[in-house]
BANUKE-477694 format. One record per residue: y, x, z of N, C-alpha, C in turn; residue number from 1. Coordinates in nm, 4 decimals, decimal comma. Layout:
BEGIN
REC       n_py       n_px       n_pz      ca_py      ca_px      ca_pz       c_py       c_px       c_pz     n
REC          Y          X          Z          Y          X          Z          Y          X          Z   NUM
...
END
This chain:
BEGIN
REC       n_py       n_px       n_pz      ca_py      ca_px      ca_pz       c_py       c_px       c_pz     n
REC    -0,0486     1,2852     1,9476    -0,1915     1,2672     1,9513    -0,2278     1,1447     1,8684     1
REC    -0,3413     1,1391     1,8010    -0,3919     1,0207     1,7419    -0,5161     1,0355     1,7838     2
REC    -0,5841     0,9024     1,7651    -0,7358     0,8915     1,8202    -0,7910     0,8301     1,7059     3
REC    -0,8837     0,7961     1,6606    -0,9607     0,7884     1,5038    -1,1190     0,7561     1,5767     4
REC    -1,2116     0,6528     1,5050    -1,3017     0,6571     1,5561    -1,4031     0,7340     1,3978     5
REC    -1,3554     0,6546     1,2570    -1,4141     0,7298     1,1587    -1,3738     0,8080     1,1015     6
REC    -1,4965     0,9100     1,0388    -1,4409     0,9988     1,0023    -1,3715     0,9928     0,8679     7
REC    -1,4103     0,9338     0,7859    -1,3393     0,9276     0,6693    -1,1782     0,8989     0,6620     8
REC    -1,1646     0,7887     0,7808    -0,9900     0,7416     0,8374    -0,9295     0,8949     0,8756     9
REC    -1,0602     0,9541     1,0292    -0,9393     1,0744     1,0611    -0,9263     1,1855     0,9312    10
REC    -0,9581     1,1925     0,8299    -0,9939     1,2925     0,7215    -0,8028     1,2075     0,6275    11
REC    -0,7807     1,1104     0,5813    -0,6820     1,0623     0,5552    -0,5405     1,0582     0,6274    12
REC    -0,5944     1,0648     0,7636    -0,5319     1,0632     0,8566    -0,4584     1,1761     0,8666    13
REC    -0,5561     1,2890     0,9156    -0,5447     1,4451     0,9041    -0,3808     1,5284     0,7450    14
REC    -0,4948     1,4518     0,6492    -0,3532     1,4795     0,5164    -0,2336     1,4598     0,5058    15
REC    -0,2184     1,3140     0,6136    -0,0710     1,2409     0,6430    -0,0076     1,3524     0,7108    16
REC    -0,0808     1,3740     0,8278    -0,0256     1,4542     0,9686     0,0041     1,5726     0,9071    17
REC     0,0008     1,6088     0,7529     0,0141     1,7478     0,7094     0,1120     1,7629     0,6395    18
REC     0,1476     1,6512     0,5674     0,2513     1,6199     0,5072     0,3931     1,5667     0,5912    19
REC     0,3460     1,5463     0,7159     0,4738     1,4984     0,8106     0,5212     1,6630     0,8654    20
REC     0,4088     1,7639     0,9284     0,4223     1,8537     0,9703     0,4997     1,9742     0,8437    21
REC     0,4909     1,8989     0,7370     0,5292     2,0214     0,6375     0,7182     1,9405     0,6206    22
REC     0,6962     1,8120     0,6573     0,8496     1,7422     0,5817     0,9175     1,7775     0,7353    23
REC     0,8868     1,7902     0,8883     0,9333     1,7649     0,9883     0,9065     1,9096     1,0898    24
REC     0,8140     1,9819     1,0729     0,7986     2,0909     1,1496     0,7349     1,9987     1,2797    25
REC     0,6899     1,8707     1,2257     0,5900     1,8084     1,4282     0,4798     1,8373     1,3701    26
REC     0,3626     1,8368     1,4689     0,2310     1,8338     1,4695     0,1717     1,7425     1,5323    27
REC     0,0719     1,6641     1,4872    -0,0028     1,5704     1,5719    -0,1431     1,6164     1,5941    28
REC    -0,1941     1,6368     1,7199    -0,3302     1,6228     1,7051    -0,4279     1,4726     1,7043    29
REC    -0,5461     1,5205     1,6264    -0,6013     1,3986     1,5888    -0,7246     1,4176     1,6647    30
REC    -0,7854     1,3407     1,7494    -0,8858     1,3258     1,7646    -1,0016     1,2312     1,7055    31
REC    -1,0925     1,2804     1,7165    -1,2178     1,2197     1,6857    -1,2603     1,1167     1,8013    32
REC    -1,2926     0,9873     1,8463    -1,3882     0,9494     1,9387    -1,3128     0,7811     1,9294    33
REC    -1,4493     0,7356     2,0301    -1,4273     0,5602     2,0339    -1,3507     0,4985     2,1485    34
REC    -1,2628     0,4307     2,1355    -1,1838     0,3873     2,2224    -1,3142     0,2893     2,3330    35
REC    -1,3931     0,2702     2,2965    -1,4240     0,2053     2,4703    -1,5047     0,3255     2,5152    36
REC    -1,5715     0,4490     2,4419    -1,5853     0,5113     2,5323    -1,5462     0,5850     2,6589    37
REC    -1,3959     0,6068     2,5439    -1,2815     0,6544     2,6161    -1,2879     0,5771     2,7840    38
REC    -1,2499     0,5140     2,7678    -1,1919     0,3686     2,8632    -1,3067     0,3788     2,9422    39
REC    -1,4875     0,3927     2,9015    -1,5545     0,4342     3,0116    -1,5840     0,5460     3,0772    40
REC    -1,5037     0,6441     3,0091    -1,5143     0,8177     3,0566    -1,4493     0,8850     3,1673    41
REC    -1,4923     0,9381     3,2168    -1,3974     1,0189     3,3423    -1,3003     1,1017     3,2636    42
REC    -1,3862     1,1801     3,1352    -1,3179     1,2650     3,0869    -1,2903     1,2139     2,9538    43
REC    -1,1768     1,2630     2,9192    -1,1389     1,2497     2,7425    -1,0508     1,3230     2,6457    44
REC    -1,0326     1,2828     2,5420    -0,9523     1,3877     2,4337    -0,8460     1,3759     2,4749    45
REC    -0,7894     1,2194     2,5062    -0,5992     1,1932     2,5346    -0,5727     1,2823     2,6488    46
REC    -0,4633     1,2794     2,6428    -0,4025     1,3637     2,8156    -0,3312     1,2062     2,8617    47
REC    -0,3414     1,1965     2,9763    -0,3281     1,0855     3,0835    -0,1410     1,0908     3,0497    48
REC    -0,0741     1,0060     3,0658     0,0904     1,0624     3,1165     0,1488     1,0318     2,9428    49
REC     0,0969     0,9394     2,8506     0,1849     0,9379     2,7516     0,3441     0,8346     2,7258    50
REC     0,4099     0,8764     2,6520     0,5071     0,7801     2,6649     0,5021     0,6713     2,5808    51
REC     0,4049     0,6931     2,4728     0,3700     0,6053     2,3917     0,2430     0,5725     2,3039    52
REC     0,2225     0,4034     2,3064     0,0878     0,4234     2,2147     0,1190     0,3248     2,1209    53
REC     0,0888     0,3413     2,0080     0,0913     0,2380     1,9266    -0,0761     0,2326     1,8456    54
REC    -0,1159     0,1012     1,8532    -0,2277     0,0859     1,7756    -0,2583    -0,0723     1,6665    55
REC    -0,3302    -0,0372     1,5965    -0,3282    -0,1209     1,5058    -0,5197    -0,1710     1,4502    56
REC    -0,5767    -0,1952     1,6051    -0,6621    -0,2449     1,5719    -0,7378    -0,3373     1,4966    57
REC    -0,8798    -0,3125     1,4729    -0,9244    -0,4635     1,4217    -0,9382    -0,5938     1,4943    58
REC    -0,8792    -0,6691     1,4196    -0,7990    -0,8084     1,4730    -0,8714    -0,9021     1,3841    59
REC    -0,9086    -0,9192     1,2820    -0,9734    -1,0417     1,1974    -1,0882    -1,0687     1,2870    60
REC    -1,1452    -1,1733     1,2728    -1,2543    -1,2332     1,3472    -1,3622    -1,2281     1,2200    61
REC    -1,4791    -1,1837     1,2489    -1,5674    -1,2642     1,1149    -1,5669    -1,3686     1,0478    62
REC    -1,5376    -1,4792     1,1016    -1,5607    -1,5772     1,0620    -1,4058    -1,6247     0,9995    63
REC    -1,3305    -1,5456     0,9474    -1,2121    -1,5626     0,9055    -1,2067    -1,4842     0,7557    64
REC    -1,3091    -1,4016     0,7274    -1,3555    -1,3153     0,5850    -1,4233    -1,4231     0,5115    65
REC    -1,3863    -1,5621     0,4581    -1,4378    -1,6333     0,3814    -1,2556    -1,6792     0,3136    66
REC    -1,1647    -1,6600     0,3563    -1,0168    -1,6786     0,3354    -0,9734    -1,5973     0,3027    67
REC    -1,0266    -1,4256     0,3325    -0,9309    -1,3094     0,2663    -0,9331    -1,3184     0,1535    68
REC    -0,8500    -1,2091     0,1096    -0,8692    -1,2098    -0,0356    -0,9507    -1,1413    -0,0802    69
REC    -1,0965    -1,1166    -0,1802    -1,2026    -1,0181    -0,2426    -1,1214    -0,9296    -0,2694    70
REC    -0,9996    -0,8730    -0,2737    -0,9560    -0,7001    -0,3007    -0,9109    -0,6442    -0,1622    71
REC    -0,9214    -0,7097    -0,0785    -0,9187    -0,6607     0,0423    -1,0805    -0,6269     0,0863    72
REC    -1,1163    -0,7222     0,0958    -1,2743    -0,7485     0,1889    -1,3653    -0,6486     0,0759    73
REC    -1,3353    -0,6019    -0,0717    -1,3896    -0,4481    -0,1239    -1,3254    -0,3131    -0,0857    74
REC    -1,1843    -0,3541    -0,0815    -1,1050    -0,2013    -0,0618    -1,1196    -0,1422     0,0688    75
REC    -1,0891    -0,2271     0,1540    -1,0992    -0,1991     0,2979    -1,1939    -0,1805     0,3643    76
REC    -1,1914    -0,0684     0,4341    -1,3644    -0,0309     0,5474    -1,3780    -0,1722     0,6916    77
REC    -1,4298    -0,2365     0,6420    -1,4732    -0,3365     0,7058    -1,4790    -0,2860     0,8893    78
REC    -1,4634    -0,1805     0,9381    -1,4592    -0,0973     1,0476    -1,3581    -0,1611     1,0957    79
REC    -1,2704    -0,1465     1,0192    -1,1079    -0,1181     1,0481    -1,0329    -0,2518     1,0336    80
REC    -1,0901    -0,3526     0,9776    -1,0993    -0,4680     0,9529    -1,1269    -0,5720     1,1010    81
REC    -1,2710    -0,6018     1,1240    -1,3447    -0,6871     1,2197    -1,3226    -0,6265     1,2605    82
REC    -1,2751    -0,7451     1,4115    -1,3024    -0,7438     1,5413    -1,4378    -0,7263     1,5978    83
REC    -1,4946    -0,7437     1,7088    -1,6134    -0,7997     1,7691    -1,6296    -0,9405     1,7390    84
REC    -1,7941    -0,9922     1,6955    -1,7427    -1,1350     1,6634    -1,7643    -1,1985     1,8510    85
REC    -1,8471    -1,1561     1,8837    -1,8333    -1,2011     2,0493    -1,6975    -1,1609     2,1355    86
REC    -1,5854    -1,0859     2,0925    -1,4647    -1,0288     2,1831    -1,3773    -1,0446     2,1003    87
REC    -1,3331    -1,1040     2,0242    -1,2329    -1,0445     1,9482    -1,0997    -0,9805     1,9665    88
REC    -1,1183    -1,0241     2,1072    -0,9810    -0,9376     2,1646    -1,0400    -0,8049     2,2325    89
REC    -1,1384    -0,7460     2,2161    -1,1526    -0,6579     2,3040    -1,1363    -0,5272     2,2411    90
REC    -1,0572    -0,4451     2,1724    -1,0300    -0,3360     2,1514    -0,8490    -0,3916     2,2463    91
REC    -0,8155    -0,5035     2,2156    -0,6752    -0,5304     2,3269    -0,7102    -0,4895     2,4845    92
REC    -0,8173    -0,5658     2,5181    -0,8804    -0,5132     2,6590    -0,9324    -0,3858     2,6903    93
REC    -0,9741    -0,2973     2,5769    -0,9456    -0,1511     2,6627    -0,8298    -0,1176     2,5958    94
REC    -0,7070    -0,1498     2,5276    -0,5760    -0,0763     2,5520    -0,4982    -0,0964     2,6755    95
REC    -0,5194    -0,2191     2,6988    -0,4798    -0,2673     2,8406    -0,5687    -0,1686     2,9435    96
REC    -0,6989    -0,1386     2,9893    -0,7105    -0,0717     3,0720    -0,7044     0,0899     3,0423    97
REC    -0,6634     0,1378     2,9339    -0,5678     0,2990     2,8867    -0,4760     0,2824     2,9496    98
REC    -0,4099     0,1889     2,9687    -0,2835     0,1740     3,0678    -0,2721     0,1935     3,2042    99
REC    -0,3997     0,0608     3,2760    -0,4025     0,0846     3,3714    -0,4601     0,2018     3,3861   100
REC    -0,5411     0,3042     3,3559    -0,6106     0,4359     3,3602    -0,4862     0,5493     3,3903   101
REC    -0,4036     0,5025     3,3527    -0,2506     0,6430     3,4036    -0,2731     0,6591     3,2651   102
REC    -0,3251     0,6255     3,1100    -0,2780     0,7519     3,0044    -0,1494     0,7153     2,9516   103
REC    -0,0673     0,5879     3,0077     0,0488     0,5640     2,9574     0,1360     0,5691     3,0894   104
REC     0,2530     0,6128     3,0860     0,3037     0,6977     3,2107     0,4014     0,5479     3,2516   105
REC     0,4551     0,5606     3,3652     0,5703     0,4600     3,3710     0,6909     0,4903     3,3092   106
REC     0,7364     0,3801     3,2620     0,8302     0,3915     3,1806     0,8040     0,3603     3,0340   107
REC     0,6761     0,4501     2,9934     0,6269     0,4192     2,8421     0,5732     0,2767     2,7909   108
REC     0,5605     0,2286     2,6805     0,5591     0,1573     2,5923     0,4067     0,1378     2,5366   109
REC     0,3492     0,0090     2,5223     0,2175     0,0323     2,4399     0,2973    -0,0872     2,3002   110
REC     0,2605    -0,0311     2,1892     0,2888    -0,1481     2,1101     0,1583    -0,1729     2,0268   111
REC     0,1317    -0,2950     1,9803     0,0011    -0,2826     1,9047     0,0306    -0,4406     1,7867   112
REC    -0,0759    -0,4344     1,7303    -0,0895    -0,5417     1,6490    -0,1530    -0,6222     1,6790   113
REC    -0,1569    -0,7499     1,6311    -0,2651    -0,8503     1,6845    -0,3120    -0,9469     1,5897   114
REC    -0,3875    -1,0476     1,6225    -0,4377    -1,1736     1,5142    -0,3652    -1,3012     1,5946   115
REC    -0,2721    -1,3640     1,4854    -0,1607    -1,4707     1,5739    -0,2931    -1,5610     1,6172   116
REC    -0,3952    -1,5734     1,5653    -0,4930    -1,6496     1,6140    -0,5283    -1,6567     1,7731   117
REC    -0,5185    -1,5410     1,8486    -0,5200    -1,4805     1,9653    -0,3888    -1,4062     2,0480   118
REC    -0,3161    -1,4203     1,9932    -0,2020    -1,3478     2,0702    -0,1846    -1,4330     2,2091   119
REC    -0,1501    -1,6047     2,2259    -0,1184    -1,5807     2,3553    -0,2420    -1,5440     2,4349   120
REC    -0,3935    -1,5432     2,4208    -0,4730    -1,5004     2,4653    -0,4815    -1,3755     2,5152   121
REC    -0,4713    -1,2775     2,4282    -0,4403    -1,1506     2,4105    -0,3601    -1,1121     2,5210   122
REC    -0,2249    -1,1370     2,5056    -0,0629    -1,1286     2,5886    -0,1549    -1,1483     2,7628   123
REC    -0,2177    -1,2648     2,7653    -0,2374    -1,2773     2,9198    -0,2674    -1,1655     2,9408   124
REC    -0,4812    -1,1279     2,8478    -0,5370    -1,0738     2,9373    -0,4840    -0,9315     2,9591   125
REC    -0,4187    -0,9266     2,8423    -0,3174    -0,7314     2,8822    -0,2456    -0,7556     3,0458   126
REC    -0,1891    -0,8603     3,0544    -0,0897    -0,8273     3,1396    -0,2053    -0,8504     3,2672   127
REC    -0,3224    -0,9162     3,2756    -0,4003    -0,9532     3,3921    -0,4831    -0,7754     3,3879   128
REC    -0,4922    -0,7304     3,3323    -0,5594    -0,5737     3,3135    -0,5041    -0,5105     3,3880   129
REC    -0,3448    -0,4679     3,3419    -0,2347    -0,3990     3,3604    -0,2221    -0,4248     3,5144   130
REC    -0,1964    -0,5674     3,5068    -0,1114    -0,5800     3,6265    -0,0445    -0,7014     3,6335   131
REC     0,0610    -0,8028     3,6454     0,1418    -0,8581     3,5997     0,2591    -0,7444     3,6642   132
REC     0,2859    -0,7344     3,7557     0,3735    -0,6787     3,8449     0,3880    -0,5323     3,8118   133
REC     0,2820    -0,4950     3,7163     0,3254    -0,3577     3,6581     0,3852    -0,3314     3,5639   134
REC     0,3792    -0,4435     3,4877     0,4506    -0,4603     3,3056     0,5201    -0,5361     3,3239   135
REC     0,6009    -0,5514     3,1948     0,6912    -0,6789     3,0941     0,5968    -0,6662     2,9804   136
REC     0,5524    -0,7511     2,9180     0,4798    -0,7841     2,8232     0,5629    -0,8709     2,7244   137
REC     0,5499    -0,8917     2,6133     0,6313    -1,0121     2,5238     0,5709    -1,0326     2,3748   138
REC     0,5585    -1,0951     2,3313     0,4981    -1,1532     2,1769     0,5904    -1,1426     2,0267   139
REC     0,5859    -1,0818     1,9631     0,6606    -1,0739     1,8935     0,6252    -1,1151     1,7526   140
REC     0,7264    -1,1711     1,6564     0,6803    -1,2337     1,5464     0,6958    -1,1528     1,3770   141
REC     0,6203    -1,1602     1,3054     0,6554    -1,0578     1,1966     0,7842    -1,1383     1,1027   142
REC     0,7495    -1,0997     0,9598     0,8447    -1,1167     0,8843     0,8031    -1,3282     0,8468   143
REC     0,6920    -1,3334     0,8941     0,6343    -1,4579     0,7927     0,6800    -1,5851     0,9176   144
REC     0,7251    -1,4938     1,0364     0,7123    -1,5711     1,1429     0,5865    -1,6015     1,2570   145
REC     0,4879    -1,5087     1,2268     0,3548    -1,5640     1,3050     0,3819    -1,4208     1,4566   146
REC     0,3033    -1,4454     1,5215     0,3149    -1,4448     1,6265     0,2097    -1,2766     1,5618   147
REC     0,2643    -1,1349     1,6160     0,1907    -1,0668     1,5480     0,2128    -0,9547     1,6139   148
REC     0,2535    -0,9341     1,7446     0,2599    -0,7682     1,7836     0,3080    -0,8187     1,9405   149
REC     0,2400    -0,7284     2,0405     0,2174    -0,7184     2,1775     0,3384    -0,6265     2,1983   150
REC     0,4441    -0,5738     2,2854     0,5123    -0,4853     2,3377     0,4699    -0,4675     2,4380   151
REC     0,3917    -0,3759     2,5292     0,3867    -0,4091     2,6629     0,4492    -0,2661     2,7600   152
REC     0,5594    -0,2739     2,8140     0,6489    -0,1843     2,9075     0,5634    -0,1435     3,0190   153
REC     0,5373    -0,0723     3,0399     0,4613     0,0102     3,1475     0,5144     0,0229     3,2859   154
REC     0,5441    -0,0229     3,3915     0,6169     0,0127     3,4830     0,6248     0,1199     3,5902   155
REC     0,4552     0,0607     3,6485     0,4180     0,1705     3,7487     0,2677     0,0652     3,7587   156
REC     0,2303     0,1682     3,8467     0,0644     0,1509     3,9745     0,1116     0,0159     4,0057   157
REC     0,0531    -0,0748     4,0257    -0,0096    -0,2183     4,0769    -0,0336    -0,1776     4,2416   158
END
């Protein structure tokens, strides 16, 4: 399953998933819709019970697009880019409550990306969402050394 909020991404998206399904014989379905609606819905596209999510939200803060570089801040859909400038962690705060919601099963894995600017921030409020006592959570660092990706182990119900 993938989740996509624009359409132009799930349309790119869609071509990948066609080219994996033609090199691999898998299929992914892609959905269309917004992750906090999700998170406020009774009902939704995901099925509850996954073993895995990986996401790669927007993590830049606004006020950090005066340092990118101009072939980014033209090429890139600014969507997919910014955070909230009031939350910037909050596409982290509803992956954290997708979790607590049952769509990640015990046992499964959320992995995501982050802005080292916010990670230990981030790291808490997942695990205060979750649970503490429901996860292992941990911070992980990329190639440059910065603090740049969440693991968080799913355990069980709180």
């Amino acid at each position: 399953y993938a989740l996509e909020l624009s359409e132009e991404a799930l349309q790119v998206a869609a071509r990948n998933f066609d080219t994996l399904r033609a090199a691999t014989g898998r299929s992914v379905q892609l959905y269309r819709d917004d992750l906090f609606r999700l998170v406020e819905s009774t009902e939704g596209a995901l099925p509850r019970g996954l073993d895995l999510i990986v996401s790669n939200p927007p993590y830049i803060h606004p006020e950090e697009a005066a340092a990118m570089s101009p072939q980014v801040l033209e090429h890139e859909p600014h969507l997919a880019l910014f955070a909230p400038e009031t939350s910037p962690i909050a596409y982290y705060l509803a992956l954290a409550r997708l979790v607590q919601q049952g769509y990640l099963r015990p046992g499964g894995s959320l992995w995501v990306e982050l802005n080292p600017r916010y990670a230990e921030e981030t790291l808490e409020a997942m695990r205060r969402i979750v649970g503490p006592e429901a996860c292992t959570a941990e911070l992980l660092r990329d190639l440059s050394g910065k603090l740049r990706f969440v693991h968080l182990r799913y355990s069980s119900q709180p």
